[in-house]
N, C-alpha and C positions, 0 to 999 in steps of 0.2 A: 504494500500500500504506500502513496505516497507518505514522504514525509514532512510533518507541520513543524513548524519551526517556534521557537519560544518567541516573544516579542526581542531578546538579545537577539538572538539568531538572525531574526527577519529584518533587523536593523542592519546585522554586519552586511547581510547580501544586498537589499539596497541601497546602503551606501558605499557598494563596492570595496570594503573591508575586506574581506575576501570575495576570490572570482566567482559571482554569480552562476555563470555558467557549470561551476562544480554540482550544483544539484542537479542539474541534469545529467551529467556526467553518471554521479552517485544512483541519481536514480535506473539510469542501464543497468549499474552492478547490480542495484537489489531488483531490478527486474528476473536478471542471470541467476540471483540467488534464488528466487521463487523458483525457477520453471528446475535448478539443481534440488531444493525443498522434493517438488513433485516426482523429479524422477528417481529419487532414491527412495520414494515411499514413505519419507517422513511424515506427512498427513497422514494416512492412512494409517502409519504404525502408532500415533497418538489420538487416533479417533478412539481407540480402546481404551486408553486411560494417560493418564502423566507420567512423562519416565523422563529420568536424567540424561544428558548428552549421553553418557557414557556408557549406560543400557543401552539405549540409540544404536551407538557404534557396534557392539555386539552381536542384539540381533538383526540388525541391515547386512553387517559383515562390512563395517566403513572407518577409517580412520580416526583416533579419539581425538586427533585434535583436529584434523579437519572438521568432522563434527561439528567438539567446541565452538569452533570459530565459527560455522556455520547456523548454529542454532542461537548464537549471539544475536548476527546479524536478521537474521527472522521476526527474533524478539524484539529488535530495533523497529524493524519497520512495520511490526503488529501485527505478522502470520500466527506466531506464537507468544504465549504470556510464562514469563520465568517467575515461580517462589519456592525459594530453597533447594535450590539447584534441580527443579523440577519441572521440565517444559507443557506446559498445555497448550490445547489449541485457543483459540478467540475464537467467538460467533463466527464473525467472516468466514474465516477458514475452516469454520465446521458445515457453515452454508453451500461453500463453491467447493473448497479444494479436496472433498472426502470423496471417495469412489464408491459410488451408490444412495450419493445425496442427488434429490431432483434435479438441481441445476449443477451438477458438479462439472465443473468446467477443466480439471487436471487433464484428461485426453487433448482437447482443445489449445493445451500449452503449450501443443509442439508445434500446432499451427502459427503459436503469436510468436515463438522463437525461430521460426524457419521464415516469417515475416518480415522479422525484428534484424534479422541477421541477414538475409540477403534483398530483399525487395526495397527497403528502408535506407541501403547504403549504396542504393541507386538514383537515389532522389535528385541529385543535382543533375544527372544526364534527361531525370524522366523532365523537369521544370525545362532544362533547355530546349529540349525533343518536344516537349508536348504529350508525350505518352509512355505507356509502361515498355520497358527493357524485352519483358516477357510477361505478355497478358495471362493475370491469375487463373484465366477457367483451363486454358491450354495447359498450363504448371499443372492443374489440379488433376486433369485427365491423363496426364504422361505419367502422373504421380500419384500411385493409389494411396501410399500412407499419406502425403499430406493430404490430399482431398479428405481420407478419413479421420483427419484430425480435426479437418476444420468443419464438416461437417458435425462431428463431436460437439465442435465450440457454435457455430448456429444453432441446434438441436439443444443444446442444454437452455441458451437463452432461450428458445421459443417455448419451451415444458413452462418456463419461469411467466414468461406473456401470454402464451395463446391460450388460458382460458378468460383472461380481459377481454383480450381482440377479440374472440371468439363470442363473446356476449354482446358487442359492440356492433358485430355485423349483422345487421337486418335483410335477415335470409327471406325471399318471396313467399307470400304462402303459395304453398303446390308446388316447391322447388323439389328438386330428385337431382340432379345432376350439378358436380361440381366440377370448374377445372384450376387444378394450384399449379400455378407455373416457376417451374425453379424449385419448385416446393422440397426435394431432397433427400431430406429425412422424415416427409411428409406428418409431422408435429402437427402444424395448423390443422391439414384437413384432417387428420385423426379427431381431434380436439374437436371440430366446426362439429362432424359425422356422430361425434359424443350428446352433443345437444341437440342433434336435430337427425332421429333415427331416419329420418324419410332419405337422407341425403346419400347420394354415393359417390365416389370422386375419381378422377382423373389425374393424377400428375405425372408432369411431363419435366424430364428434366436429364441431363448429360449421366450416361452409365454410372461415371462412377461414382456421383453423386447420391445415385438411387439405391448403391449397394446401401445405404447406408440404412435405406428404410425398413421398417418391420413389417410385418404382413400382416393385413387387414383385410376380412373378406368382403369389405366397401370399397376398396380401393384397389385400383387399376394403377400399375406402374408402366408408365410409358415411358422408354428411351428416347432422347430425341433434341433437336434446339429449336426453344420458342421462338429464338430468332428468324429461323428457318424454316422450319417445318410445319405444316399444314396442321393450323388447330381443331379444327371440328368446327360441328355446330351443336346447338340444340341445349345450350347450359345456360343453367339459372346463377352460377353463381360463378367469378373469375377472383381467385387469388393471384395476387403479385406483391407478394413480400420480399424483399429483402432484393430487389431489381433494376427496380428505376435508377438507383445511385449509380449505378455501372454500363449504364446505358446514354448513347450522345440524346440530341433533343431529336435528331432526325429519325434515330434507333427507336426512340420513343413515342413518337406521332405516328410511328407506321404500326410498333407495338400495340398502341390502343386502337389505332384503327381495324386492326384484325381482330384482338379481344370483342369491339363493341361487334362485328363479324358474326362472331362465335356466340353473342349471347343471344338469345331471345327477348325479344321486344318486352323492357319491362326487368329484363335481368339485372345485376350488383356487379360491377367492381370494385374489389378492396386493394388499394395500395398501403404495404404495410413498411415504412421506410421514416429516414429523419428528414424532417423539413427544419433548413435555416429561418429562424427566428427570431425572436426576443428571451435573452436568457437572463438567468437569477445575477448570474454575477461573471468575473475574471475566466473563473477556472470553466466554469462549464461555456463558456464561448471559446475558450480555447483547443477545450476536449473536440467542440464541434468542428474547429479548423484546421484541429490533424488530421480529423476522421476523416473529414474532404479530401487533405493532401494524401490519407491514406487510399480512398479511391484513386485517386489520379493516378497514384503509383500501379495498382493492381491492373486498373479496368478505364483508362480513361475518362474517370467518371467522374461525378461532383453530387452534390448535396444541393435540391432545389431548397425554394422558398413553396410553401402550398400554395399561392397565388400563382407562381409558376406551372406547380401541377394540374393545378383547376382550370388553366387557359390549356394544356395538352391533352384535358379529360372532353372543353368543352367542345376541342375542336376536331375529336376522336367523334363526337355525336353523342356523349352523355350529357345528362341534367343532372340538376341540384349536386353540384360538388360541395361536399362535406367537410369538416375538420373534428377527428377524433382525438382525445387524445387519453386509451383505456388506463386504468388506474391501476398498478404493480406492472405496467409496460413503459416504463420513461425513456427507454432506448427506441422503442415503436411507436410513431404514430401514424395514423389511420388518416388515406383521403378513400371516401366514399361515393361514388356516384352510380346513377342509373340510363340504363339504355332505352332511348328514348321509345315512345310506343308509336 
């Protein structure tokens, strides 16, 4: 987690007392240290109870003072709480980083490290270019563990949103057929299919993305690129979560054009993505302008404004563009509209 600093602290860095930049720096390390945390099982081996480093190093089979030194730094930055030379986990870390906690996000870590470590320290060619080095969906398909990592890390978030979103969407009465595009590890529509038994679904989405899904006997897994490939027709309801960010505007005007296509006069589009906004403060408009640099870097993509989306919905040929925004989803929000009758 990051680290807050004392009002001393926060004075020396902006007053350039010390190099400001060093907390970034620091915070890569204790990023490295988290994703080293995950991979030696440390969460997991104190999801059972508190044990000293030195237990630790025993039964992991790891060094006592790398350890040490390790489980220091943890404690630092609030993965783990130390009393009496005794490591426990903190909420957070019993919430995300436990293997077989709902949103457990540990699988998902190799994703933000193989991110973090090669996509990230291409950033200056991608800003001069214009685009990614090597577009993330091609990475993901030549590369099954990552794709199955980061499908890991989407699929934990969406367990954690998609029964918000999923209450939010104003399914037609007399709907039966869904199609979730991109959909993956098909979360959402499992979750939509959970509240509304009448519904069956469709997703469409790149192999090896789909390996990732469980088997539903509502659910139709189709190989394939929404970009490409021919959607159907005859559906009440279109998922596109997690899409639009990675898509140009002209990607995206021909995208809805086909979705409004595919639905039935009277059918829902959900986009489920972040739109730029008005935020609380510093940090979270900041979180939102790496996330943008982080599409750019992946996927050519960017982060609209919902004014932006609502003029690409409305000239797709939907009505009444929406703005959701579900409650335990703040990563997700919802633009809504329908195809006109």
């Amino acid at each position: 987690m990051p680290l807050f600093p004392n009002p001393l602290e926060a004075a020396a860095f902006r007053l350039s007392v010390v190099p400001p930049m060093l907390a970034d720096y620091f915070g890569v390390l204790g990023f490295h240290a988290l994703i080293a945390g995950a991979r030696l099982g440390i969460f997991d081996a104190l999801a059972a109870r508190p044990q000293t480093a030195a237990h630790l190093s025993t039964t992991l089979g790891l060094d006592p003072r790398g350890t040490a030194a390790l489980m220091r730094a943890l404690a630092g930055l609030g993965y783990v709480r130390e009393r009496r030379g005794r490591y426990r986990l903190t909420r957070p870390s019993r919430a995300w980083l436990v293997t077989g906690a709902p949103a457990c996000l540990t699988e998902g870590l190799e994703f933000w490290a193989r991110n973090a470590a090669t996509y990230w320290t291409d950033l200056a060619t991608t800003v001069r270019d214009g685009k990614p080095a090597v577009p993330f969906y091609a990475a993901t398909e030549a590369d099954p563990e990552l794709s199955r990592s980061f499908q890991a890390w989407t699929a934990a978030l969406a367990r954690h949103q998609a029964p918000a979103a999923a209450a939010a969407i104003p399914v037609p009465r007399g709907a039966e057929q869904v199609l979730d595009l991109g959909g993956g590890h098909a979360v959402h529509s499992r979750t939509l299919l959970t509240r509304h038994p009448g519904l069956s679904a469709t997703v469409l989405d790149l192999p090896q993305a789909l390996a990732s899904a469980e088997a539903h006997p509502r659910i139709t897994l189709r190989a394939g690129s929404f970009l490409d490939d021919d959607l159907g027709t005859g559906y009440d309801v279109v998922l596109m979560f997690n899409i639009l960010h990675g898509l140009t505007d002209a990607e995206a005007a021909l995208l809805l054009a086909r979705v409004s296509a595919a639905l039935r006069p009277g059918g829902v589009v959900v986009i489920g993505d972040q739109f730029r906004g008005p935020a609380p403060g510093r940090a979270s408009r900041t979180l939102m302008d790496l996330l943008d640099l982080n599409y750019l870097i992946a996927l050519s993509g960017r982060i609209r404004t919902f004014s932006e989306v609502k003029k690409l919905l409305v000239t797709a040929g939907f009505s009444r563009p929406r703005h959701r925004r579900p409650l335990r989803s703040p990563a997700t929000e919802l633009a809504i509209a329908t195809k006109r009758v």
